[in-house]
Every structure is written in C-alpha cells, then in structure tokens.
PDB file of N, CA, C, O and CB in Angstrom:
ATOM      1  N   UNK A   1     -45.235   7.610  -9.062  1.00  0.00           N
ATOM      2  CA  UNK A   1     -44.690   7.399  -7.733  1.00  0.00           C
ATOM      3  C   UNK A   1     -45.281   8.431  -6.779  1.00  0.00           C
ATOM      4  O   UNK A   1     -45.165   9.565  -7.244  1.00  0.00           O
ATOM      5  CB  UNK A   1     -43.144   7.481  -7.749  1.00  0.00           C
ATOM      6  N   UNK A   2     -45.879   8.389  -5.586  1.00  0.00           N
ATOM      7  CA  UNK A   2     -45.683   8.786  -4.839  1.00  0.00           C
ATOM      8  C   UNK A   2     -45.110   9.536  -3.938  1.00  0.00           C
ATOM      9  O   UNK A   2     -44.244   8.917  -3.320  1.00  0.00           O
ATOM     10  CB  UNK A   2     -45.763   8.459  -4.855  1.00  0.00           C
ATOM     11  N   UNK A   3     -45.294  10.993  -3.504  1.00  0.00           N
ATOM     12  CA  UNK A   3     -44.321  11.594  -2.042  1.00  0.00           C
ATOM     13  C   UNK A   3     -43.252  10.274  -1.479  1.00  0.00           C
ATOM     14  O   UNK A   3     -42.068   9.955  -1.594  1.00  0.00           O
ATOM     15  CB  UNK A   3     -45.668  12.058  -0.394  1.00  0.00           C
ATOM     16  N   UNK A   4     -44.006   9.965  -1.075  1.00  0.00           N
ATOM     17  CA  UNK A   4     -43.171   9.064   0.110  1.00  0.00           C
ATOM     18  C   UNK A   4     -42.604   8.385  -0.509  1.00  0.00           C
ATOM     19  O   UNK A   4     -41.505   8.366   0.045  1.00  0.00           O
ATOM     20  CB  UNK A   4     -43.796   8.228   1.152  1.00  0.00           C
ATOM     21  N   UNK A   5     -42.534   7.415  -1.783  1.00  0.00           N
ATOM     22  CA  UNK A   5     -41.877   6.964  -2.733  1.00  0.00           C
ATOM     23  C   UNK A   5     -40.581   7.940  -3.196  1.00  0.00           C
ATOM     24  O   UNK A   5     -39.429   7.612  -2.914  1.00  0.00           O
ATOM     25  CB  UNK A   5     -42.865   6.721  -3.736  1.00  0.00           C
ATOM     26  N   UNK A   6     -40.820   8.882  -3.763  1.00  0.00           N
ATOM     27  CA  UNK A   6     -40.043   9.864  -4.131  1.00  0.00           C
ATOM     28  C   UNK A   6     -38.892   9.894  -3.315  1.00  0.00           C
ATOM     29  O   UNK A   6     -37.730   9.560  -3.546  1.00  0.00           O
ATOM     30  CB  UNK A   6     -40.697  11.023  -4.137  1.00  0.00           C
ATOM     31  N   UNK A   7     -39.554  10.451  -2.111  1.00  0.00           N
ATOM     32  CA  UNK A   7     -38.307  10.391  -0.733  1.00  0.00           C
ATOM     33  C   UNK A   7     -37.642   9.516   0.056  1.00  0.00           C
ATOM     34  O   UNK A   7     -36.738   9.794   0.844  1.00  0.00           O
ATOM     35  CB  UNK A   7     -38.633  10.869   0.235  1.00  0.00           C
ATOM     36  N   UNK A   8     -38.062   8.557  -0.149  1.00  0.00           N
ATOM     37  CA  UNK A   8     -37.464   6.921   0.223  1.00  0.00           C
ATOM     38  C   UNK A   8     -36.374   6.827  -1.056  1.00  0.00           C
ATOM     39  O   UNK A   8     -35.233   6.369  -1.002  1.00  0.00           O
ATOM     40  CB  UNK A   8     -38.953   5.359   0.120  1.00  0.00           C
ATOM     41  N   UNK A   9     -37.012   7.354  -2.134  1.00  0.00           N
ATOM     42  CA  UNK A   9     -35.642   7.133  -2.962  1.00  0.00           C
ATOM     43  C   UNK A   9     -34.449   7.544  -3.326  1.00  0.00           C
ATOM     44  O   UNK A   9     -33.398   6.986  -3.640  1.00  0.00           O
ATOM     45  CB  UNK A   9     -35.754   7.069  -3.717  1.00  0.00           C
ATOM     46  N   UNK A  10     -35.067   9.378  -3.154  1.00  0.00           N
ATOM     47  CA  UNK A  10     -34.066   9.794  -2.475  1.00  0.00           C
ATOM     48  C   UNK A  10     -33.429   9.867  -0.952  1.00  0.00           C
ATOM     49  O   UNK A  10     -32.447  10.600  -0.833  1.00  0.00           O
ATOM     50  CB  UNK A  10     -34.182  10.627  -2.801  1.00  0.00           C
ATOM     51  N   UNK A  11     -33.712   9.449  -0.243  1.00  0.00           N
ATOM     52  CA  UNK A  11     -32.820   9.189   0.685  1.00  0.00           C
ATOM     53  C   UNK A  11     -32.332   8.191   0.854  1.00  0.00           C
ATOM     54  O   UNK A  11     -31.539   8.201   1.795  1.00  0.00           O
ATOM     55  CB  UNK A  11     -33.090   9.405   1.565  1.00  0.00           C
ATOM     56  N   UNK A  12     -32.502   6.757   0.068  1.00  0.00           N
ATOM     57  CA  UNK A  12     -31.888   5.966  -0.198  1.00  0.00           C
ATOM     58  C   UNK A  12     -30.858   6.138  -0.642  1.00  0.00           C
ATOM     59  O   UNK A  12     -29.849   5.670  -0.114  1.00  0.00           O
ATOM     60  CB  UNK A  12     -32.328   5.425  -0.646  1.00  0.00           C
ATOM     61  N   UNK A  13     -30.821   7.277  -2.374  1.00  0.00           N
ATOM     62  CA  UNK A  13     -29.381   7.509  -2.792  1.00  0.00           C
ATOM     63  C   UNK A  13     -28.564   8.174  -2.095  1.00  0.00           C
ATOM     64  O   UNK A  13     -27.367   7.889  -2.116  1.00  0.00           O
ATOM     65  CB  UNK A  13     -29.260   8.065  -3.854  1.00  0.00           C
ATOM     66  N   UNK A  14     -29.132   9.349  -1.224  1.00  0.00           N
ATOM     67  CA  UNK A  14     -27.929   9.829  -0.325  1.00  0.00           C
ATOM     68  C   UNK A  14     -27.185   9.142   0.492  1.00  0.00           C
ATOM     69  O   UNK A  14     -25.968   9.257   0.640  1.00  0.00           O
ATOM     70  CB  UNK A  14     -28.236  10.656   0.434  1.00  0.00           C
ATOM     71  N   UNK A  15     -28.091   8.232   1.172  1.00  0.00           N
ATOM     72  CA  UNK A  15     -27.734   6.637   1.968  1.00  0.00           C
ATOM     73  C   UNK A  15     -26.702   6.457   1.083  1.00  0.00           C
ATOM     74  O   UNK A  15     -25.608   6.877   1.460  1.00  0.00           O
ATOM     75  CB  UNK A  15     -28.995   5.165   1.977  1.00  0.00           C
ATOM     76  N   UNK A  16     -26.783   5.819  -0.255  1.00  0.00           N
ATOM     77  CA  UNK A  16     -25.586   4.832  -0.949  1.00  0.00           C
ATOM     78  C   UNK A  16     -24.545   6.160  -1.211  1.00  0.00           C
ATOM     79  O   UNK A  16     -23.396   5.717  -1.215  1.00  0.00           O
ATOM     80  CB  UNK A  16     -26.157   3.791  -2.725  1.00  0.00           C
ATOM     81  N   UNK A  17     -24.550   7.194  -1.366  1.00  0.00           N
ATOM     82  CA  UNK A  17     -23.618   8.142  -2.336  1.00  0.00           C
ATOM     83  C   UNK A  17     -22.773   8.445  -0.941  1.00  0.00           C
ATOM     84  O   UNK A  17     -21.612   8.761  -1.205  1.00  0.00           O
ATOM     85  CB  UNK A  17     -24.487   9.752  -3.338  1.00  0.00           C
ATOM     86  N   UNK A  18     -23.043   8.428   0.358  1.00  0.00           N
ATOM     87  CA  UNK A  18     -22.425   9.020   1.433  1.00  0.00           C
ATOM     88  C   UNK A  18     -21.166   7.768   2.098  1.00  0.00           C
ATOM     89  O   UNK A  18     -20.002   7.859   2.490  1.00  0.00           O
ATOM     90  CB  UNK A  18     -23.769   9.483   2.568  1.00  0.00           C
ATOM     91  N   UNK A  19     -22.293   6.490   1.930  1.00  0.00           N
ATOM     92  CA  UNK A  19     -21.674   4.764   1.941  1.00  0.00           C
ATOM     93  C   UNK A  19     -19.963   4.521   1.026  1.00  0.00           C
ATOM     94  O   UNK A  19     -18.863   3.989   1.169  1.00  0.00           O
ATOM     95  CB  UNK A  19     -23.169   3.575   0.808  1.00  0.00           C
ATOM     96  N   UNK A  20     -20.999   5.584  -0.198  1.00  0.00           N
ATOM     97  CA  UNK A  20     -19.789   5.360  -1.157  1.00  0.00           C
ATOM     98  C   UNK A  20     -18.257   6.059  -1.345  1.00  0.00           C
ATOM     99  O   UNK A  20     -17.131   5.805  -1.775  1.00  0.00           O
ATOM    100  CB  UNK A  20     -20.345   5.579  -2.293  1.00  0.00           C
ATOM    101  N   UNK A  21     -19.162   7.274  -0.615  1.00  0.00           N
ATOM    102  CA  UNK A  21     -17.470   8.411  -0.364  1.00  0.00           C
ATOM    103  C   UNK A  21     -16.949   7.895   0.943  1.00  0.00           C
ATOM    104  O   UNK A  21     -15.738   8.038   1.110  1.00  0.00           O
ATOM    105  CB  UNK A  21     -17.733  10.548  -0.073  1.00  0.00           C
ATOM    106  N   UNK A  22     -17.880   7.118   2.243  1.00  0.00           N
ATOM    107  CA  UNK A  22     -16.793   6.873   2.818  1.00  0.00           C
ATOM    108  C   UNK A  22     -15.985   5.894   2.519  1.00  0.00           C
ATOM    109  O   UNK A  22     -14.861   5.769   3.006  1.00  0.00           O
ATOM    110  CB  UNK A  22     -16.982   6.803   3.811  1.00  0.00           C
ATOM    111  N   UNK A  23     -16.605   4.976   1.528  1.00  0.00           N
ATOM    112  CA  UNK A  23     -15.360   3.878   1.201  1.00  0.00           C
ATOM    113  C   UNK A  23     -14.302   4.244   0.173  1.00  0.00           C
ATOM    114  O   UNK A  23     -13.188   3.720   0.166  1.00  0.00           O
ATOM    115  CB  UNK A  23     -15.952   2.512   0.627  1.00  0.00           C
ATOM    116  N   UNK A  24     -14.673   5.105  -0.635  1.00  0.00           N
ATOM    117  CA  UNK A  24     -13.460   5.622  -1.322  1.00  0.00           C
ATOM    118  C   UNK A  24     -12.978   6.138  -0.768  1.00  0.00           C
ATOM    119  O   UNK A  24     -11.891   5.935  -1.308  1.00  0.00           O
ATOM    120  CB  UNK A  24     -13.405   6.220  -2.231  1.00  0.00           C
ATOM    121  N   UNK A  25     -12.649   7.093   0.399  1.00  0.00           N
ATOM    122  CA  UNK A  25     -12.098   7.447   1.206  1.00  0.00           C
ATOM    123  C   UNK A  25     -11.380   6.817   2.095  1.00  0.00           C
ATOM    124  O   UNK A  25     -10.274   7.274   2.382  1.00  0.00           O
ATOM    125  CB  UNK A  25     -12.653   7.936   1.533  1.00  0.00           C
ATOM    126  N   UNK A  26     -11.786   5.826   2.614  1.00  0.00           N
ATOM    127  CA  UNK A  26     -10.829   4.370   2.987  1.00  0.00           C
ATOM    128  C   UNK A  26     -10.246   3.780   2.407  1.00  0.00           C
ATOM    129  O   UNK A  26      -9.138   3.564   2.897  1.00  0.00           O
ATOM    130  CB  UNK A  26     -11.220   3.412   3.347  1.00  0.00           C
ATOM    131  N   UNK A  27     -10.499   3.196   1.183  1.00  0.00           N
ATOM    132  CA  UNK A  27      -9.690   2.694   0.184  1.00  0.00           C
ATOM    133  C   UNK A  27      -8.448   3.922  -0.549  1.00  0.00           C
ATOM    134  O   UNK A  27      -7.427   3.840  -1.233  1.00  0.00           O
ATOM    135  CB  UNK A  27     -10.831   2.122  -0.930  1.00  0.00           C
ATOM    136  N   UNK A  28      -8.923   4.557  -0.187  1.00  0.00           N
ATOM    137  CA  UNK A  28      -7.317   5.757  -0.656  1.00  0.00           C
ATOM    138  C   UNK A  28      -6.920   5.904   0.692  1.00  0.00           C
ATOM    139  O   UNK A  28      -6.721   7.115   0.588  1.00  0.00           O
ATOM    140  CB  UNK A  28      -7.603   7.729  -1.511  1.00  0.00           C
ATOM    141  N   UNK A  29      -6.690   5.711   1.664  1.00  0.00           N
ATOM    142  CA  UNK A  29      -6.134   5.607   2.784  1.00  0.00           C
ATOM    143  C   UNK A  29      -5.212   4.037   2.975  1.00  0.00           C
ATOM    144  O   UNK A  29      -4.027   4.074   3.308  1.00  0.00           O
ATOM    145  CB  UNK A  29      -7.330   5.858   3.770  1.00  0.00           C
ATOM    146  N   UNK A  30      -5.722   3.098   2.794  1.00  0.00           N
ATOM    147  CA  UNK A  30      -5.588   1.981   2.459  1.00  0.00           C
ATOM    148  C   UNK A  30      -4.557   2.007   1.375  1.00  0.00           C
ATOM    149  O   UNK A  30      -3.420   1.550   1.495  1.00  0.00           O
ATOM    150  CB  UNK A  30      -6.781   1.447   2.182  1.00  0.00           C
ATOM    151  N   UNK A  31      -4.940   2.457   0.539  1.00  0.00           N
ATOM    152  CA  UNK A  31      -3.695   2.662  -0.698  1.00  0.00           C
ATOM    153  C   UNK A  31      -2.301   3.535  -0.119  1.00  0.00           C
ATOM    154  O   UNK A  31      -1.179   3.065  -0.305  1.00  0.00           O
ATOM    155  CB  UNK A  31      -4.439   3.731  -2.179  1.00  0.00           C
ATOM    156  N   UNK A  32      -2.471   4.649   0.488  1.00  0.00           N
ATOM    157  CA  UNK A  32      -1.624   5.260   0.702  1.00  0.00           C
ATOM    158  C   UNK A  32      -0.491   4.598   1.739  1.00  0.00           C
ATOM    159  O   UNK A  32       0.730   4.688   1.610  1.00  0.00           O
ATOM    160  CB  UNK A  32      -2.207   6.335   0.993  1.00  0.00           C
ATOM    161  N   UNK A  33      -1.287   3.844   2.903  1.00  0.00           N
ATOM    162  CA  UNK A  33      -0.489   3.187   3.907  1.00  0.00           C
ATOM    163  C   UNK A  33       0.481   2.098   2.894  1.00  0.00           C
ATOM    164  O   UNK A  33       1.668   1.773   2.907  1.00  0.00           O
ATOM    165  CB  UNK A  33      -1.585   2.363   5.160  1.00  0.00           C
ATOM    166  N   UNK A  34      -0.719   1.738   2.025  1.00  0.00           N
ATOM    167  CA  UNK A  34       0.058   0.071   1.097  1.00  0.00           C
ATOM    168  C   UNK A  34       1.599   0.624   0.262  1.00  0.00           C
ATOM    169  O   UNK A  34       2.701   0.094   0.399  1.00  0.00           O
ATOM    170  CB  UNK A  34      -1.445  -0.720  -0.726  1.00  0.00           C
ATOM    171  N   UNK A  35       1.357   1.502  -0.372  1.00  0.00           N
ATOM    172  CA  UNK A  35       2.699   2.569  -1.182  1.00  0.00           C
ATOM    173  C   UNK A  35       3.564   2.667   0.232  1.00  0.00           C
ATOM    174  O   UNK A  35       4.510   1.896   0.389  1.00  0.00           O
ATOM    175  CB  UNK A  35       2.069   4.636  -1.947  1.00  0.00           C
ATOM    176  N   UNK A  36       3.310   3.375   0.983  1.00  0.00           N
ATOM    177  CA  UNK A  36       4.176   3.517   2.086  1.00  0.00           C
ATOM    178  C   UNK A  36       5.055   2.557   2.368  1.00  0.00           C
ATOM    179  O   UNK A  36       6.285   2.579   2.316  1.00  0.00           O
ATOM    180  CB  UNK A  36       3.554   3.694   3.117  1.00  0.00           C
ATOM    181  N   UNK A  37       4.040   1.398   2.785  1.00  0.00           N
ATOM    182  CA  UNK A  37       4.863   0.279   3.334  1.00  0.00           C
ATOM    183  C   UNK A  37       6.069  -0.234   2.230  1.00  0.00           C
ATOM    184  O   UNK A  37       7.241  -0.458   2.533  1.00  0.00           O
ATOM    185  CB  UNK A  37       3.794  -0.996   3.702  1.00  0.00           C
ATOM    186  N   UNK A  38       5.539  -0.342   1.041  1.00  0.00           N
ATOM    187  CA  UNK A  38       6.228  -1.035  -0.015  1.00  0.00           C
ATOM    188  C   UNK A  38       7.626  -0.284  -0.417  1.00  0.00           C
ATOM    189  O   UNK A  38       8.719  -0.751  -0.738  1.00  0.00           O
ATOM    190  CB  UNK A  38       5.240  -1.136  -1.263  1.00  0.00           C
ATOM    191  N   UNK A  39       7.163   1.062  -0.276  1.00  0.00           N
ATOM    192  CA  UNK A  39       8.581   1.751  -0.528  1.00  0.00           C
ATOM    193  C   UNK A  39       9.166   1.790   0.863  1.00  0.00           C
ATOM    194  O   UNK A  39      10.092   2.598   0.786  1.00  0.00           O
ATOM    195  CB  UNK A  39       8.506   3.357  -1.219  1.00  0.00           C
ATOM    196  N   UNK A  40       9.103   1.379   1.953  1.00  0.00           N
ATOM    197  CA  UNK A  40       9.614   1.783   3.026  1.00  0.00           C
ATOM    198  C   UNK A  40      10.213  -0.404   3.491  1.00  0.00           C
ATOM    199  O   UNK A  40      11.062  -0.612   4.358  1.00  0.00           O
ATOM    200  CB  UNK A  40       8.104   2.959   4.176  1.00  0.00           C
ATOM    201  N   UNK A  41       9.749  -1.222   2.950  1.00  0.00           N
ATOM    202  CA  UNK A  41      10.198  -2.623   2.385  1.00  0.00           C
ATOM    203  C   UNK A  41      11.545  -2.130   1.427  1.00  0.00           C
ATOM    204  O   UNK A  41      12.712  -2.475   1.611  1.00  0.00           O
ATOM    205  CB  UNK A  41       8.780  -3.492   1.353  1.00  0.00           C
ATOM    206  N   UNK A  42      11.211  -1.548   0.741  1.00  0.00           N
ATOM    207  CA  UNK A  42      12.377  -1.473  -0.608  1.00  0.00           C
ATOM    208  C   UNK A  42      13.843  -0.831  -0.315  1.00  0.00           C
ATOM    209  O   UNK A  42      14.957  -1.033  -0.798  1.00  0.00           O
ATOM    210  CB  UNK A  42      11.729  -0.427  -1.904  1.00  0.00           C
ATOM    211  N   UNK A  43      13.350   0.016   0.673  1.00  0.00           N
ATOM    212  CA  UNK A  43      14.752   0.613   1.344  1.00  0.00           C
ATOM    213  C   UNK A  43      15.306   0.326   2.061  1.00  0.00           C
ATOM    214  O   UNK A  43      16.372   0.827   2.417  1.00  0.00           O
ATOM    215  CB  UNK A  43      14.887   1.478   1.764  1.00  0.00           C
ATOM    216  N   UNK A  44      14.506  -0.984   2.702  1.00  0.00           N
ATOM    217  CA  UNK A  44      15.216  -1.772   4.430  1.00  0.00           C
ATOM    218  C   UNK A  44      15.919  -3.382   3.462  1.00  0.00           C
ATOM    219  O   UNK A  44      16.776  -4.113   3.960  1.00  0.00           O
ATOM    220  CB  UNK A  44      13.173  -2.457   6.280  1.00  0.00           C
ATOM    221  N   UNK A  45      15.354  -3.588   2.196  1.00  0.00           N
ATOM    222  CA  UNK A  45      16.168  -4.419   1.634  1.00  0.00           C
ATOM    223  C   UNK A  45      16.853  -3.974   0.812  1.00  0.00           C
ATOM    224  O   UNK A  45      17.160  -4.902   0.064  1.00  0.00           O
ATOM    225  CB  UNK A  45      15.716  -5.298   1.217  1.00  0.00           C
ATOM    226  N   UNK A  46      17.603  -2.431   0.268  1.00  0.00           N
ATOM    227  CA  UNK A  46      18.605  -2.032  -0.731  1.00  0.00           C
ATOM    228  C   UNK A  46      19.537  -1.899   0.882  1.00  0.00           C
ATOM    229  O   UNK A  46      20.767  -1.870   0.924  1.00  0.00           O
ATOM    230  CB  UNK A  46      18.217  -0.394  -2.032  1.00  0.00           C
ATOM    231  N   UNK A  47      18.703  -1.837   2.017  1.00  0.00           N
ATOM    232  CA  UNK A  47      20.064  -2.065   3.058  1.00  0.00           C
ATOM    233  C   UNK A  47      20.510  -2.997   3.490  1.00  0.00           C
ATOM    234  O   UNK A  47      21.541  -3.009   4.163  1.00  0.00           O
ATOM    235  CB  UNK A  47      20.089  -1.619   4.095  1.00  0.00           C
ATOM    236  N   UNK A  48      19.788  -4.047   3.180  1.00  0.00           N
ATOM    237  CA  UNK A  48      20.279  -5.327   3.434  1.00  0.00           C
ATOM    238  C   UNK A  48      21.492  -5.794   2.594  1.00  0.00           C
ATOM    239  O   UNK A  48      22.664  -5.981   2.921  1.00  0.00           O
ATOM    240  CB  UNK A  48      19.205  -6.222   3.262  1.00  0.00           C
ATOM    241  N   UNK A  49      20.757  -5.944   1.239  1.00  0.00           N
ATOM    242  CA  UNK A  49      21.569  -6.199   0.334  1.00  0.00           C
ATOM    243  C   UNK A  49      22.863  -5.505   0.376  1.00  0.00           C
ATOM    244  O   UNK A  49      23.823  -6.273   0.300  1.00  0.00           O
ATOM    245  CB  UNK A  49      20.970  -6.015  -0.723  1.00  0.00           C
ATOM    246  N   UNK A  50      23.232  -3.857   0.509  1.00  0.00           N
ATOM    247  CA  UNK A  50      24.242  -3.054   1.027  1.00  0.00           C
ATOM    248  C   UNK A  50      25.047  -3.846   2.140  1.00  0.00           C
ATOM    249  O   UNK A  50      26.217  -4.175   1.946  1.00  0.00           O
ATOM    250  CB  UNK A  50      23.621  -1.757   1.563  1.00  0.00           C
ATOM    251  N   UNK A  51      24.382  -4.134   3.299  1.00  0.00           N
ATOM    252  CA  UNK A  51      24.996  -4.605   4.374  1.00  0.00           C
ATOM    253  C   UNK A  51      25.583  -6.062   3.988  1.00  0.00           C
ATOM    254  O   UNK A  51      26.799  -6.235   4.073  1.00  0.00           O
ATOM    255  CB  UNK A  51      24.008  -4.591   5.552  1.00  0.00           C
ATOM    256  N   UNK A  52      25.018  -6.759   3.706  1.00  0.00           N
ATOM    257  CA  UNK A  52      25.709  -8.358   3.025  1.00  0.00           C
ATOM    258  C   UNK A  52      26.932  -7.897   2.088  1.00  0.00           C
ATOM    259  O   UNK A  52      28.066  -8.356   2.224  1.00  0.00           O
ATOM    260  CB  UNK A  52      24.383  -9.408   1.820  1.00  0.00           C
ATOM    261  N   UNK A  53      26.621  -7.056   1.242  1.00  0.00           N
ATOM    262  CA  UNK A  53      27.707  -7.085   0.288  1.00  0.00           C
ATOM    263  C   UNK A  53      28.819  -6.748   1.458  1.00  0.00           C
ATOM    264  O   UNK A  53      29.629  -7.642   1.699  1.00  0.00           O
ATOM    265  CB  UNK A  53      27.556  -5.926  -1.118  1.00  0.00           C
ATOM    266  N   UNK A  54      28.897  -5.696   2.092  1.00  0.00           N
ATOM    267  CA  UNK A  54      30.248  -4.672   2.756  1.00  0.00           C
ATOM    268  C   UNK A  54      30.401  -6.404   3.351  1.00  0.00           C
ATOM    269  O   UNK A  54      31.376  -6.901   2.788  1.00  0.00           O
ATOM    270  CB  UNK A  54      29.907  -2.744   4.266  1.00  0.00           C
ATOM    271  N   UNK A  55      29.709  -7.434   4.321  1.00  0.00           N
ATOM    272  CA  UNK A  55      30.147  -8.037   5.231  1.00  0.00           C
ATOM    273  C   UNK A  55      31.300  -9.129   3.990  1.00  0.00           C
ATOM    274  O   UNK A  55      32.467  -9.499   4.120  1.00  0.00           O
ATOM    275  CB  UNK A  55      28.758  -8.717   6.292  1.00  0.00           C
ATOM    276  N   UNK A  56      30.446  -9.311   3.041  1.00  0.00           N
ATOM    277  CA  UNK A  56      31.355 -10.211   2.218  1.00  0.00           C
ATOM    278  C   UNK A  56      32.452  -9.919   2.124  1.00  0.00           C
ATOM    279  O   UNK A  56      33.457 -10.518   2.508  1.00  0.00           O
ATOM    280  CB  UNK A  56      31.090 -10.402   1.071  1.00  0.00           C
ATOM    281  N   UNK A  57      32.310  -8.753   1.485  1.00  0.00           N
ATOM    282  CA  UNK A  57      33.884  -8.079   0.820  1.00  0.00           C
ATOM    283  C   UNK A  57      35.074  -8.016   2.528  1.00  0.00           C
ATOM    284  O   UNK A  57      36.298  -8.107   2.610  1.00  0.00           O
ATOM    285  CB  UNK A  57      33.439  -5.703  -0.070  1.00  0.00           C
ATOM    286  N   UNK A  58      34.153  -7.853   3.489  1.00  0.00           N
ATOM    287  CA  UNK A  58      35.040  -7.694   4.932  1.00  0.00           C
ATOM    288  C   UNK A  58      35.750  -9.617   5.157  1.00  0.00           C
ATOM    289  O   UNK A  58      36.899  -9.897   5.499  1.00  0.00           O
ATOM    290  CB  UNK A  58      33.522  -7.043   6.691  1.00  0.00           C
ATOM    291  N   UNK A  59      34.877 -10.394   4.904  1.00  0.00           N
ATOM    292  CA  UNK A  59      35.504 -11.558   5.237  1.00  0.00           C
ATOM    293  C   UNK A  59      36.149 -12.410   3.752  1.00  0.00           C
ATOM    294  O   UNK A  59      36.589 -13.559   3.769  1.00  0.00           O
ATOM    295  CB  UNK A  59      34.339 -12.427   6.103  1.00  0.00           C
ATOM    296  N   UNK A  60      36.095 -11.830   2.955  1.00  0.00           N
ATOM    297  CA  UNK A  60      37.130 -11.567   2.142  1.00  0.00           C
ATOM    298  C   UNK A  60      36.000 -12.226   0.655  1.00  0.00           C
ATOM    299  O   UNK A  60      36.262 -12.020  -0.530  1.00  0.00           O
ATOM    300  CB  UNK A  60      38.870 -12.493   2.708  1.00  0.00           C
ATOM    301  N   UNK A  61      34.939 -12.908   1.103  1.00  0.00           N
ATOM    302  CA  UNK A  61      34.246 -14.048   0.068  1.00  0.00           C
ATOM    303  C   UNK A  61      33.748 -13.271  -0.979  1.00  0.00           C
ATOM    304  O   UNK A  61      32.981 -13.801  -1.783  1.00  0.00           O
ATOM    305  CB  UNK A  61      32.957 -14.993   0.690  1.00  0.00           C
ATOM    306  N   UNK A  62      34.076 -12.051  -1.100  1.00  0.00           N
ATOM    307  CA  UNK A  62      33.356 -11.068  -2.541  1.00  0.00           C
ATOM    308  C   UNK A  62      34.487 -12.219  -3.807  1.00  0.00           C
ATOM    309  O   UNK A  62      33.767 -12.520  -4.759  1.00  0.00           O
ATOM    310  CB  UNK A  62      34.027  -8.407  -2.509  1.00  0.00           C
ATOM    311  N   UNK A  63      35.091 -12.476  -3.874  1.00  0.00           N
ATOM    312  CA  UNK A  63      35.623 -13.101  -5.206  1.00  0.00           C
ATOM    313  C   UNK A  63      35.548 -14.647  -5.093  1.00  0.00           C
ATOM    314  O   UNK A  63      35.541 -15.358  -6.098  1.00  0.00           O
ATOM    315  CB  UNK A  63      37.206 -12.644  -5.517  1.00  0.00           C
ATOM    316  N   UNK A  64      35.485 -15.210  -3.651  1.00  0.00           N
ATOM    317  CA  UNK A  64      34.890 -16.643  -3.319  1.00  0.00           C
ATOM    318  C   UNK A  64      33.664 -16.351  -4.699  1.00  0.00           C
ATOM    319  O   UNK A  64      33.702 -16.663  -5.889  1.00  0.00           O
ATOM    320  CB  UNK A  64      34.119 -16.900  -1.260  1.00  0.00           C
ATOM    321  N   UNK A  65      32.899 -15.804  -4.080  1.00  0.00           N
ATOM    322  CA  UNK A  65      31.049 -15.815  -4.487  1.00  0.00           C
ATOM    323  C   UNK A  65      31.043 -15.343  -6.433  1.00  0.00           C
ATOM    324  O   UNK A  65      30.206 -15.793  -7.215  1.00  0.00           O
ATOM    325  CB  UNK A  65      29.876 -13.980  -3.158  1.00  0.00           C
ATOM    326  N   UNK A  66      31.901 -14.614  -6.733  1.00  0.00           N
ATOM    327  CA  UNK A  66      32.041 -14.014  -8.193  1.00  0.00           C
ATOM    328  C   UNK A  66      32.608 -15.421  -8.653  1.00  0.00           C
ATOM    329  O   UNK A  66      31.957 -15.788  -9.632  1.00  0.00           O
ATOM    330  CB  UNK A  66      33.172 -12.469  -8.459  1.00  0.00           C
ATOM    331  N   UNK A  67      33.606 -16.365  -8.298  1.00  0.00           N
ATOM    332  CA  UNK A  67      34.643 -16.995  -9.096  1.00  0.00           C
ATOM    333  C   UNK A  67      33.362 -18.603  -9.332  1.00  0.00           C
ATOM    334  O   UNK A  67      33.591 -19.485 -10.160  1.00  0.00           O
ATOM    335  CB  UNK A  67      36.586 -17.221  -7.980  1.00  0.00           C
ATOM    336  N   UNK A  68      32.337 -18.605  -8.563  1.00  0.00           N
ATOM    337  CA  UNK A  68      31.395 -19.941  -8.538  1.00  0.00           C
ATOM    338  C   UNK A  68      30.651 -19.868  -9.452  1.00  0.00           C
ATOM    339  O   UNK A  68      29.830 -20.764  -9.652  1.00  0.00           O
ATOM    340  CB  UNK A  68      30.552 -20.227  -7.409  1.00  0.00           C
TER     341      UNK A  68
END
C-alpha cells in the first residue's frame, strides 16, 4: 500500500470510530429518556389505579365489583 493509501485508511477509521461514539452516545441518551419515561408511565398509572380504587370504595361499588 501506499502513503496515501495508508492515510485514506486511516482516516477513514477515525471517520467510522468518531461516527461510532457519536451514536453510542445517542443511543444511551435515547435509552436513558426511554427508562425515564417508562418509570415515570408506571407511577402516573399506580395513581390511577389508587385514584379509581378510593373513587369506588367512595360510591360505595368496592363490594358491587368484588361480589361479580
């Protein structure tokens, strides 16, 4: 190979290795928002579910809904 060969190839790999940390670097960003959301889903429906139950038991249907 050639100088100029040589260095086309390496700067090709720095090209791909720099390509490649910024996408792993996005993709763990990406991940982190995705966890976020999912646990931050999980707590707005253990309040839901919370809130339905109290409304049941308030209009009296907590043993309506158990006795079916």
């Amino acid at each position: 190979m050639s100088k100029t060969d040589c260095k086309a190839a390496k700067d090709m790999t720095e090209a791909m290795e720099e390509t490649m940390q910024r996408l792993q670097g996005r993709f763990q960003a990406m991940s982190e928002q995705l966890e976020s959301k999912i646990d931050e889903m999980g707590t707005r429906i253990d309040d839901l579910e919370k809130n339905v139950s109290e409304l049941m038991t308030q209009a009296g249907m907590e043993k309506q809904a158990i006795s079916k």
